[in-house]
Every structure is written in C-alpha cells, then in structure tokens.
C-alpha positions in Angstrom: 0.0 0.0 0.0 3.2 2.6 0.5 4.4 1.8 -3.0 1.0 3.1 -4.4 0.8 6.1 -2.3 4.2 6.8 -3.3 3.3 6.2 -7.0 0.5 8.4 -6.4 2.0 11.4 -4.9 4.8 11.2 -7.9 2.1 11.4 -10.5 0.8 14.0 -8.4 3.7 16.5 -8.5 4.4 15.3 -12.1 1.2 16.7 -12.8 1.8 19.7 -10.7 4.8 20.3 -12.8 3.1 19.9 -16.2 0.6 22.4 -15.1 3.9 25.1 -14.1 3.4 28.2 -16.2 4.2 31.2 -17.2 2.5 34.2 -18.5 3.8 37.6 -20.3 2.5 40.5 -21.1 3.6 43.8 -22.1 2.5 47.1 -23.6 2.6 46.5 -27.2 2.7 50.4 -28.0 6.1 51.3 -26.1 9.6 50.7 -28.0 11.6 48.9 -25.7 15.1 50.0 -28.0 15.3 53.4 -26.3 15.6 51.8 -23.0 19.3 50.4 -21.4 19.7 50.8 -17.7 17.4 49.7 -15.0 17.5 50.0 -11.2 15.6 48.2 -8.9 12.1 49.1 -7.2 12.1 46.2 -4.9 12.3 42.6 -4.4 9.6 41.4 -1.8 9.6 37.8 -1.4 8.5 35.5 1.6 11.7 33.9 2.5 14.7 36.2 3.6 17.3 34.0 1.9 15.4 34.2 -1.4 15.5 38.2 -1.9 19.6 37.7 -3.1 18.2 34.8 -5.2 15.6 36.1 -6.8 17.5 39.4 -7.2 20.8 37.6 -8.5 18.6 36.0 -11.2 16.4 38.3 -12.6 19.7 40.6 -12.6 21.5 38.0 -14.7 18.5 38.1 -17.2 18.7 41.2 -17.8 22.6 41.8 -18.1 22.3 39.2 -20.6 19.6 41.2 -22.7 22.3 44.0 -23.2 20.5 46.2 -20.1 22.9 47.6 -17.6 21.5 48.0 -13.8 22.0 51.4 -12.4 21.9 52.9 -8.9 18.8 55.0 -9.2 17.4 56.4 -12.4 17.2 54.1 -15.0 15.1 54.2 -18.1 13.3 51.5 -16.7 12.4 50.3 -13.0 12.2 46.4 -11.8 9.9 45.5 -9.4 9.4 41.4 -8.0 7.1 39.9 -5.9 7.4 36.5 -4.7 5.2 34.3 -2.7 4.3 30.5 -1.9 1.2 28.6 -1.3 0.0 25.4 -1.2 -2.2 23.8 -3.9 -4.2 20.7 -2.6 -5.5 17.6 -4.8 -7.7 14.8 -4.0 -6.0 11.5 -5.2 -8.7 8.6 -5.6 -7.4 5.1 -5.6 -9.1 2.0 -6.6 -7.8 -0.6 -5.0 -7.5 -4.4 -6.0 -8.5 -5.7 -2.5 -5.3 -4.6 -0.6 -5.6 -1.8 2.4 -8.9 -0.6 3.8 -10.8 2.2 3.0 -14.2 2.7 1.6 -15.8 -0.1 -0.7 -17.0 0.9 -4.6 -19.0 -1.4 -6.7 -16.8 -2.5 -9.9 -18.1 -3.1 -12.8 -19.2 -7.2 -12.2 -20.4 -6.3 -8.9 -17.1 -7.2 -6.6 -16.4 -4.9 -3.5 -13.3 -2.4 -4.7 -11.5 -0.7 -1.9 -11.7 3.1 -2.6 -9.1 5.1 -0.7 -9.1 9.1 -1.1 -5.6 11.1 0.1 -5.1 14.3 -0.2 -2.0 15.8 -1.8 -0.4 19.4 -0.7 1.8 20.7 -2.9 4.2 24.0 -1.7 4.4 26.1 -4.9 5.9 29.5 -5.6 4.7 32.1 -7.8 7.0 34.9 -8.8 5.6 38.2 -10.4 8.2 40.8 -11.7 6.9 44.0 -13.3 9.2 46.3 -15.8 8.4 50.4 -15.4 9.0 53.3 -17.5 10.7 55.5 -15.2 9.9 58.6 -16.4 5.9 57.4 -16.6 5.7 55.3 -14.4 3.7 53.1 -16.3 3.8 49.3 -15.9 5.6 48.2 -19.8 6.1 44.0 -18.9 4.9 41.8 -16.9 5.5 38.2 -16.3 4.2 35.7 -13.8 5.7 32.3 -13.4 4.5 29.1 -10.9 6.3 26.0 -10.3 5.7 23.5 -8.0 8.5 23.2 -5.0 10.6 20.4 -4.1 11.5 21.0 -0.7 15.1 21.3 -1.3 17.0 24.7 -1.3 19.4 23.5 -3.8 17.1 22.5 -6.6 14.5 25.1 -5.7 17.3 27.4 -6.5 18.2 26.0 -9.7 13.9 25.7 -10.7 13.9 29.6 -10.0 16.5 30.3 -12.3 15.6 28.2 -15.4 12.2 29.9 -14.5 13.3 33.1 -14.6 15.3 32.1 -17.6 12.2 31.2 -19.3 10.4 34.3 -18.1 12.9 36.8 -19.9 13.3 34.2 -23.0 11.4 36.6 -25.3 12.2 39.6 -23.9 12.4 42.5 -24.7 9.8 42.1 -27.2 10.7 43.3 -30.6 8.5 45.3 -32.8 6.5 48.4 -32.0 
C-alpha cells in the first residue's frame, strides 16, 4: 500500500509540474530600443534568503539582454514579488483488494477498496513588473508558478531556469 501512495504522490507533482506556467504580457505600443539601464524598485519575497536569489537571477537576465543595472534612475524600474502557497489535490485510488478504506462497486459487482488522500503541494509564484521611469507606467509583466521540491538546492536551480524562461522573449521586438 506505500508503494502506491508513493506512485500516487509522484504522479501528483508530475502533474503539478506539467501544469507550471508562465505568463507575459507587455505594452505592445512602447519601443523597448530606447531603453538600457534599469535599477531596482524592490524585491519582496517570503523567504529572507530568497530576496539575493531572486535578485541575483532576474539581474543575470537582464545583463544578458544588453541592459545595464543602475543605482537609481534608470530608463526602466524592476519590481518582483514572490510568494508561496499550497495547492491541494484529491487523489482517488481504486484498490485491487489490498488496504482498507471505503468499498466501490466495480463493474461485475465485486467490492473495490476506494481510498481518497489528499496531496499538498508548496508552490511559488513569482511576479516581476518592468516600469518606464519617467511614466511610471507598468511596460512588462510576467508571472511564473512552479511546483516546490522542498530542497534549497534544486529550488534554486527551478527559480533560475524559470526566470530564464520568463525573460526568454524579452524585450519584445516590434512596435
């Protein structure tokens, strides 16, 4: 009965992790060309030790799409917002006569232990807004969730291909 609550809460965060994703959006009428240095608004996350994190990332994103962080008064202004939550799923398993639980009718008529678990999953969403500075008018915005692991380590890593995929297109091109 472990192994198939194990299976079960695999599947689970496998599904979890198909359902990660990310959404962009940006003001189609402003040309992001005439903007090349940025500073930072703020970083407001949940955890302490993820502000450097997140801020390390999103940073290294950026530096790679030819834009140059500034003190204070840059063209544009960066703004990120992180939080976690957890998501809960009902998992309903139809047993083959092993365990306890609940009894369902099968198809011929035979008793089928039904056992229902519920599956909490930690994940984190990360928002991160781009400003004009002189307008102060939001230009991007992108939103990314992705299920947790647990583990510093590999949560790390997740938040950086993240935010790797949240600046892949960016900045847009085209007016």
């Amino acid at each position: 009965m472990r192994r198939h609550r194990a299976l079960l809460l695999l599947a689970a965060l496998s599904a979890t992790c198909l359902l990660a994703k990310t959404v962009i959006d940006y003001d189609h009428a402003v040309d992001f060309a005439k903007f090349h240095t940025w500073s930072w608004v703020s970083v407001d996350v949940q955890e302490p030790l993820w502000k450097d994190r997140v801020s390390h990332a999103i940073e290294g994103q950026l530096a790679a799409k030819g834009w140059h962080k500034v003190a204070s008064g840059g063209d544009a202004s960066v703004l990120a917002v992180g939080s976690t939550h957890t998501e809960q799923t009902l998992e309903t398993w139809y047993g083959m006569g092993f365990g306890g639980g609940w009894l369902h009718r099968g198809w011929w008529g035979e008793a089928v232990p039904v056992e229902t678990t519920v599956i909490r999953t930690p994940v984190g969403t990360l928002h991160v807004d781009i400003f004009d500075s002189r307008t102060k008018k939001v230009i991007w915005h992108v939103s990314a969730s992705e299920a947790l692991k647990g583990n510093p380590e590999k949560d790390e890593k997740q938040l950086n291909k993240e935010v790797a995929d949240m600046f892949k297109k960016f900045p847009p091109t085209g007016k």
